[in-house]
MDAnalysis code that builds the backbone (N, CA, C; Angstrom):
import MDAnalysis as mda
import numpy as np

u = mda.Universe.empty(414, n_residues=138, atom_resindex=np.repeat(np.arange(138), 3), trajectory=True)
u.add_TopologyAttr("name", ["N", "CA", "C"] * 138)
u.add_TopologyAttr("resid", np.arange(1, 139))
u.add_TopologyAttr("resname", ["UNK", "UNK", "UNK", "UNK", "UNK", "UNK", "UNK", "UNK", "UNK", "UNK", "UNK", "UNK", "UNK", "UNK", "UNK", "UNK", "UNK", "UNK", "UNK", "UNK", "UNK", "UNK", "UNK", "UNK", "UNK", "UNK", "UNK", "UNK", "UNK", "UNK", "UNK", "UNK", "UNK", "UNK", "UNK", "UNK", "UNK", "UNK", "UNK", "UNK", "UNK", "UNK", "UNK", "UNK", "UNK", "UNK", "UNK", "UNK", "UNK", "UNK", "UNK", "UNK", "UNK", "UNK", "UNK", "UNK", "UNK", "UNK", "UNK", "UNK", "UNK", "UNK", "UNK", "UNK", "UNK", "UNK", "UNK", "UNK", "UNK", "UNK", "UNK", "UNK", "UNK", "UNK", "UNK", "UNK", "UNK", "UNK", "UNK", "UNK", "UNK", "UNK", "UNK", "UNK", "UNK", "UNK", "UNK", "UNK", "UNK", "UNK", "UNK", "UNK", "UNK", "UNK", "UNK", "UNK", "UNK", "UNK", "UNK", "UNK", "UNK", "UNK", "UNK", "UNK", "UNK", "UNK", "UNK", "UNK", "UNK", "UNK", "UNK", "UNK", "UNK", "UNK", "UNK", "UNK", "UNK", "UNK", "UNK", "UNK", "UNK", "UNK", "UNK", "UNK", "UNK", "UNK", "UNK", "UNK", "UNK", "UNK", "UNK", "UNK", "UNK", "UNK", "UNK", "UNK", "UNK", "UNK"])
u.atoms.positions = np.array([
    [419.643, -96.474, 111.960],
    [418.216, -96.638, 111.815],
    [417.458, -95.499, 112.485],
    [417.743, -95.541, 113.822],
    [417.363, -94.254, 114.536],
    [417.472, -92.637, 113.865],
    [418.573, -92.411, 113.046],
    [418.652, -91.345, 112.256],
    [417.651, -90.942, 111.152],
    [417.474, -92.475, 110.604],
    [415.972, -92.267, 109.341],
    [415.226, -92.018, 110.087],
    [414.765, -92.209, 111.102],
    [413.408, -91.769, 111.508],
    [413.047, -90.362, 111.511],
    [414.556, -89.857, 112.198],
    [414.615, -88.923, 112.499],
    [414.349, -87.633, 111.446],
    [414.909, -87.819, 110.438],
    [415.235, -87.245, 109.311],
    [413.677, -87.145, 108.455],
    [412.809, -88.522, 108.264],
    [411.219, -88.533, 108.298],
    [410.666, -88.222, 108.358],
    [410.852, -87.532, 109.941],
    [409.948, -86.514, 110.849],
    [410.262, -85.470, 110.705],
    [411.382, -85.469, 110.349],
    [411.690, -83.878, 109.960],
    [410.830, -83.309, 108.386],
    [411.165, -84.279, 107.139],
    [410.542, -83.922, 106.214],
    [409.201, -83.935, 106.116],
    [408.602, -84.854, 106.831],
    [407.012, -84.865, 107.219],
    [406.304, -83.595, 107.896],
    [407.669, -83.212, 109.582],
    [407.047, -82.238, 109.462],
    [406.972, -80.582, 108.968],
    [408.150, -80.425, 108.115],
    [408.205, -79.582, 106.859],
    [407.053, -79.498, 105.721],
    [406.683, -80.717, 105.006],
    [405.572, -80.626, 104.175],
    [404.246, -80.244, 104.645],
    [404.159, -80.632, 105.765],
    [402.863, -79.980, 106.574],
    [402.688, -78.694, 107.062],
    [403.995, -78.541, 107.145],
    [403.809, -76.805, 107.708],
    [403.798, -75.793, 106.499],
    [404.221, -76.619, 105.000],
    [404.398, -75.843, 103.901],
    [402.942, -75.928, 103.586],
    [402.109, -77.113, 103.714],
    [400.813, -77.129, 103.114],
    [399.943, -76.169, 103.982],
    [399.957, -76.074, 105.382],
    [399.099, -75.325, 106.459],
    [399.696, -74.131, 105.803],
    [400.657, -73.219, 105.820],
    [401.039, -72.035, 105.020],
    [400.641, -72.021, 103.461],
    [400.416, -72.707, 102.992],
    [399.619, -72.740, 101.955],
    [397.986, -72.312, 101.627],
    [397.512, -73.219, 102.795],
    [396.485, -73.110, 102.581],
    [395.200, -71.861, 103.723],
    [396.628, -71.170, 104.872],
    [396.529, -69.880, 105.274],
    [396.631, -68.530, 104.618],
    [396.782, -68.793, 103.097],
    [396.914, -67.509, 102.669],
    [395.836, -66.275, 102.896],
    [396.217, -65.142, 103.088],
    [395.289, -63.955, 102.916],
    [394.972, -63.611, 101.869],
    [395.945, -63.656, 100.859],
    [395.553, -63.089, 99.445],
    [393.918, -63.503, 98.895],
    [393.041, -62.549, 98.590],
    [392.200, -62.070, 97.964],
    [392.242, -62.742, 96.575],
    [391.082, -63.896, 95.433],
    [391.071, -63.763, 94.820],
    [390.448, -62.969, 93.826],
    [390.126, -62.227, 93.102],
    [389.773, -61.585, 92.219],
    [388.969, -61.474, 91.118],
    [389.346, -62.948, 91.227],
    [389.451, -63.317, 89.489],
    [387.599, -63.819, 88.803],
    [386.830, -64.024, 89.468],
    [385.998, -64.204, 89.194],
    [384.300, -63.846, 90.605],
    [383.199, -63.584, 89.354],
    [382.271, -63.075, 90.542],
    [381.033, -63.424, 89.608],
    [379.729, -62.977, 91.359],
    [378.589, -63.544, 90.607],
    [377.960, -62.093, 91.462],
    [376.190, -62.406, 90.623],
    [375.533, -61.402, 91.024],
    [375.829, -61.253, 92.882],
    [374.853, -60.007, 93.053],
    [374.433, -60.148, 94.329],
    [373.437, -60.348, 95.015],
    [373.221, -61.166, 95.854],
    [371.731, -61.857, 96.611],
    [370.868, -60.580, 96.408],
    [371.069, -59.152, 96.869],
    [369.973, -58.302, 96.603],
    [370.312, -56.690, 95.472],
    [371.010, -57.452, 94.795],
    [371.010, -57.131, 92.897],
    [371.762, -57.717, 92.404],
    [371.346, -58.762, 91.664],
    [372.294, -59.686, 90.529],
    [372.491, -59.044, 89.713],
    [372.798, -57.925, 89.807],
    [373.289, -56.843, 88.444],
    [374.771, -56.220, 89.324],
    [374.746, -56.384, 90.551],
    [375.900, -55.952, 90.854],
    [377.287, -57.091, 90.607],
    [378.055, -57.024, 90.561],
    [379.218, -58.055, 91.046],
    [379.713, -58.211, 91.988],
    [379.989, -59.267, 92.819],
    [380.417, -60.055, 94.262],
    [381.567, -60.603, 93.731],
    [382.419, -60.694, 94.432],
    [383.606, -61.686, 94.153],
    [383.183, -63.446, 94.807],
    [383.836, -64.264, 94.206],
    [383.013, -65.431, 93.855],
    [383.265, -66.138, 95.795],
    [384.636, -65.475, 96.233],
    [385.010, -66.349, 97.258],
    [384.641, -65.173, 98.593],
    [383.494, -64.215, 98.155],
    [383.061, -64.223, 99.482],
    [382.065, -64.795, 99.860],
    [381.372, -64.991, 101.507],
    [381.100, -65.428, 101.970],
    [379.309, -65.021, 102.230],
    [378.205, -65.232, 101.483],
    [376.956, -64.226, 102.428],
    [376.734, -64.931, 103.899],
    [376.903, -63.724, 104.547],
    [376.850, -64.384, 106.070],
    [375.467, -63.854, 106.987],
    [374.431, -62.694, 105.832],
    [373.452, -61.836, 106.580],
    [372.851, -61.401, 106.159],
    [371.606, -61.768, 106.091],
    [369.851, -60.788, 104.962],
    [369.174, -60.309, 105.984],
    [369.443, -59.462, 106.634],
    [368.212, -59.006, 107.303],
    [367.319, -58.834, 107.100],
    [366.246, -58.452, 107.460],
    [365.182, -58.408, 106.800],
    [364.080, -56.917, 107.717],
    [364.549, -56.740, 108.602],
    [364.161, -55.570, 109.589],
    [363.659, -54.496, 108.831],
    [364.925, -54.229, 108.384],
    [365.020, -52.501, 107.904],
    [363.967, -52.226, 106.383],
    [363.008, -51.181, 107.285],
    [361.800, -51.010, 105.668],
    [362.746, -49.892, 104.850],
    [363.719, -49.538, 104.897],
    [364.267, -48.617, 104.071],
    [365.381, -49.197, 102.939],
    [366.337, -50.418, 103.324],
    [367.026, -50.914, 102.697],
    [367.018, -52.527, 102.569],
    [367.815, -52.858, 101.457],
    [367.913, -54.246, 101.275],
    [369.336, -54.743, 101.447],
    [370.054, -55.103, 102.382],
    [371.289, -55.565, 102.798],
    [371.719, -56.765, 102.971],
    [372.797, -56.766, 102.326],
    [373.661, -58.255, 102.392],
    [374.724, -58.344, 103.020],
    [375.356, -58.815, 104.138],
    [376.751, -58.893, 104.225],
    [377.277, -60.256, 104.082],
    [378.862, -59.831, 103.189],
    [379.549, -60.873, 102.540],
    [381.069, -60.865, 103.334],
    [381.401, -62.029, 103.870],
    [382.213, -62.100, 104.700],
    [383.795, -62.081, 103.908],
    [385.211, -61.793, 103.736],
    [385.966, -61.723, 102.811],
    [387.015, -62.080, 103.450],
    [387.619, -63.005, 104.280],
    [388.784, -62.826, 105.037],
    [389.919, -61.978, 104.663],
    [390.771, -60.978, 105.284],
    [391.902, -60.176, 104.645],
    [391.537, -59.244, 104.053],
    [390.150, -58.449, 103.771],
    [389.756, -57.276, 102.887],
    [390.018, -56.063, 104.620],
    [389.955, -55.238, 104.606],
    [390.549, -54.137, 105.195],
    [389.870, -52.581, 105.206],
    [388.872, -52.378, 105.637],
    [388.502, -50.509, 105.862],
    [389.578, -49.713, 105.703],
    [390.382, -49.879, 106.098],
    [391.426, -48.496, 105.972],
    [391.978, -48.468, 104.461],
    [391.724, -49.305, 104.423],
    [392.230, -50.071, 102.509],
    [391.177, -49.685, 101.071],
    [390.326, -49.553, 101.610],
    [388.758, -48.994, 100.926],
    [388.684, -50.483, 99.952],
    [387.867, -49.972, 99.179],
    [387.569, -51.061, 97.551],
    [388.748, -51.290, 96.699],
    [388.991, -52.309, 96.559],
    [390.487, -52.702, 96.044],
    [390.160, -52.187, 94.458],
    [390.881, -51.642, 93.832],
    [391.372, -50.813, 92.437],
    [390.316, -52.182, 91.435],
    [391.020, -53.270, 91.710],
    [390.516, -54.574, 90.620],
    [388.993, -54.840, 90.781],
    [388.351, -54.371, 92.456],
    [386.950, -54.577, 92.039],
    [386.235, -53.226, 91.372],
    [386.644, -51.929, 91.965],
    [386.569, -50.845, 90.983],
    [386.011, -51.373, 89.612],
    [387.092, -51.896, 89.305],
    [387.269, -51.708, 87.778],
    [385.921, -52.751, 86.932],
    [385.766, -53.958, 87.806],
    [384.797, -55.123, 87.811],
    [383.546, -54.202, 87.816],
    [383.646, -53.439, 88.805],
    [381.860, -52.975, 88.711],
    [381.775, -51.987, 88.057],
    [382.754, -51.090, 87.405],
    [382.664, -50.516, 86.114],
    [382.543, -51.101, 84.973],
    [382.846, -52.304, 84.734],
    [382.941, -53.052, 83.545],
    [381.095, -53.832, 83.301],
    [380.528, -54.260, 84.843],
    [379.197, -54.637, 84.997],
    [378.448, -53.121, 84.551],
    [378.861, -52.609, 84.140],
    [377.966, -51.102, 83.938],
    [377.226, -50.196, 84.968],
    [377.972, -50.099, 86.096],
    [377.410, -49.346, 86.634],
    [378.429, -48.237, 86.996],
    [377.889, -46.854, 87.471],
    [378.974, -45.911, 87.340],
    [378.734, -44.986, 88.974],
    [379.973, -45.018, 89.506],
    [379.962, -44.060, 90.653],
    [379.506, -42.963, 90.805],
    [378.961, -42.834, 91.848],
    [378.153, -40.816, 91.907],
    [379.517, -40.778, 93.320],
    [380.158, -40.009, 92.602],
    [381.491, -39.576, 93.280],
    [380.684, -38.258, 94.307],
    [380.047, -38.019, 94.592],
    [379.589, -37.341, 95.425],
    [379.080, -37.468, 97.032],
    [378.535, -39.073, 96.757],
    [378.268, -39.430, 97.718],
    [379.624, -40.680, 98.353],
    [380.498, -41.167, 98.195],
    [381.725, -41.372, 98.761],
    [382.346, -41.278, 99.739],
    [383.203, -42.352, 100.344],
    [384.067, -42.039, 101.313],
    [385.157, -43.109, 101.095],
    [386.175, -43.072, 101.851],
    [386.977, -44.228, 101.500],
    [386.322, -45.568, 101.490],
    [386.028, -45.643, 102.280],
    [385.350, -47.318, 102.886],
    [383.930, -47.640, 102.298],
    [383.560, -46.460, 102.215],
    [381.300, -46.606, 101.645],
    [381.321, -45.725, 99.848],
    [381.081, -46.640, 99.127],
    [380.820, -45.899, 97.774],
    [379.531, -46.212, 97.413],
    [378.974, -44.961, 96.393],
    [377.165, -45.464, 95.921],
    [377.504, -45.442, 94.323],
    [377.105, -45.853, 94.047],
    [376.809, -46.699, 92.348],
    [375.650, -46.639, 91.637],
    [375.532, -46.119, 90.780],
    [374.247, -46.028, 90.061],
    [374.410, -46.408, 88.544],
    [373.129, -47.261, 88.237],
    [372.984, -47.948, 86.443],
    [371.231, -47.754, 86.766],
    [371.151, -47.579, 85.459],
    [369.517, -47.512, 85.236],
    [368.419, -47.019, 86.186],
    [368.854, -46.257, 87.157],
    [367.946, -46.119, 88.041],
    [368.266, -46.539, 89.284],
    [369.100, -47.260, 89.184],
    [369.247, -48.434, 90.286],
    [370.377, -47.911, 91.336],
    [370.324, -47.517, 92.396],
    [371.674, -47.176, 93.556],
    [371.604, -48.423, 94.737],
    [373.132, -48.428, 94.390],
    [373.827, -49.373, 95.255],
    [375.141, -49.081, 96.065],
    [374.601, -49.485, 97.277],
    [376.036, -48.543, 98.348],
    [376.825, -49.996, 98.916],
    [378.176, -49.809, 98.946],
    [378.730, -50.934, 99.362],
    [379.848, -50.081, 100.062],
    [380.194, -50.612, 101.759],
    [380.765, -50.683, 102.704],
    [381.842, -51.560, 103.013],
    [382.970, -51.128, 103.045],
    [383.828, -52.194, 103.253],
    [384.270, -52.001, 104.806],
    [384.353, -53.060, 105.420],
    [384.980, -53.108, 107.299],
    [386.142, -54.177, 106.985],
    [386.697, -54.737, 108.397],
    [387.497, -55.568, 108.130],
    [387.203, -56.679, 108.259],
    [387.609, -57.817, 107.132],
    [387.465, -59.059, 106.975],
    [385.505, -59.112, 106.431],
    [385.015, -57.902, 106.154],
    [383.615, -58.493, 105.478],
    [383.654, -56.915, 105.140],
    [382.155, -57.391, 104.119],
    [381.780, -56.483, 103.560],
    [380.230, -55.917, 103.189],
    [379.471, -55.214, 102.712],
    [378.304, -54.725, 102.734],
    [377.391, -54.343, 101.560],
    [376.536, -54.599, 101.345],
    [375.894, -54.145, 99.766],
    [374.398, -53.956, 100.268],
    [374.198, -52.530, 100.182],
    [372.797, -52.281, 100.250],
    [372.150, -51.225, 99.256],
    [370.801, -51.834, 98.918],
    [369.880, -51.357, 98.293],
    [368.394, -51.046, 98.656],
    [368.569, -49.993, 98.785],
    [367.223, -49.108, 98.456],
    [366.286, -49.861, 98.403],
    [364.974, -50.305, 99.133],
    [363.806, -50.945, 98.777],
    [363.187, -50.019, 97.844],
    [362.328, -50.912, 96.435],
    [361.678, -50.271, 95.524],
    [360.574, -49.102, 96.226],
    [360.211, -49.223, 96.916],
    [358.804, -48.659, 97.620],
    [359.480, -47.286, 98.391],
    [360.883, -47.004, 98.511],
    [361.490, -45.592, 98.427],
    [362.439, -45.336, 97.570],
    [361.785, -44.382, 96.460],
    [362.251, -43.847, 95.542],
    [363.045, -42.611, 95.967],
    [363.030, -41.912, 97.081],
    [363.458, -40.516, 97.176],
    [364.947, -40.990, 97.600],
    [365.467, -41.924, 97.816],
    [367.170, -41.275, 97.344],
    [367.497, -41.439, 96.045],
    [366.656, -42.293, 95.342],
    [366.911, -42.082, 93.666],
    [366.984, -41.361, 93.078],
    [365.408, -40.019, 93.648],
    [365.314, -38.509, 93.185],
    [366.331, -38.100, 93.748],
    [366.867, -38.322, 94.655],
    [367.677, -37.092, 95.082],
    [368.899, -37.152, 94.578],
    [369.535, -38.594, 94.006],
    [370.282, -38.672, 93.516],
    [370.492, -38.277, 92.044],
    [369.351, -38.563, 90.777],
    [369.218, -37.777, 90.075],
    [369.252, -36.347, 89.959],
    [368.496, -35.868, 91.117],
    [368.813, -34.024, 90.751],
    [369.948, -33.566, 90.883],
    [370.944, -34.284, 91.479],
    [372.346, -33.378, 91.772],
    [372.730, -33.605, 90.273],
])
């Protein structure tokens, strides 16, 4: 009798440690996204987090979106690349770095920052146009 118990506790506590490892994963989903709080023309992935609107800064409009497991040294993962090329907007490879890329559709520039475990999307308040010009003349 003493042995079933034993054996119980053992499988009990196996399924629990399979479900807690389960439900610790890092993996990143991908698979689906919505606008962004300050341009719904950009794409967000659906399972990050907005954790920050400031509201201070008269030069930009910033969001940060919290991502558990996303990585700076890692830059913009290839699959969201491809997502915010597909939303129509197209990189000004000029202004770039691994971690900070700017994006431009219709007029519109958008810089997004990746750190670790969150991430960054800022835009230009309408009322300064001059990195738009400046981005156009190059």
């Amino acid at each position: 009798m003493r042995g079933k118990t034993w054996l119980r506790a053992l499988v009990l506590l196996c399924m629990i440690m399979m479900v807690l490892t389960g439900c610790n994963s890092s993996e990143i989903s991908w698979d689906s996204y919505e606008g962004a709080a300050n341009e719904k023309t950009f794409p967000v992935p659906n399972v990050a987090s907005k954790t920050d609107r400031p509201t201070g800064n008269s030069e930009l409009n910033y969001v940060r979106y919290s991502l558990p497991g996303l990585k700076e040294k890692e830059g913009i993962p290839d699959v969201y690349l491809q997502t915010i090329n597909e939303w129509g907007w197209q990189e000004n490879e000029d202004e770039q770095s691994d971690a900070s890329r700017v994006f431009i559709k219709d007029n519109r520039v958008v810089q997004i920052t990746i750190h670790d475990d969150f991430f960054m999307i800022m835009v230009p308040k309408n009322a300064d146009k001059s990195v738009i010009r400046s981005l156009e003349n190059k």
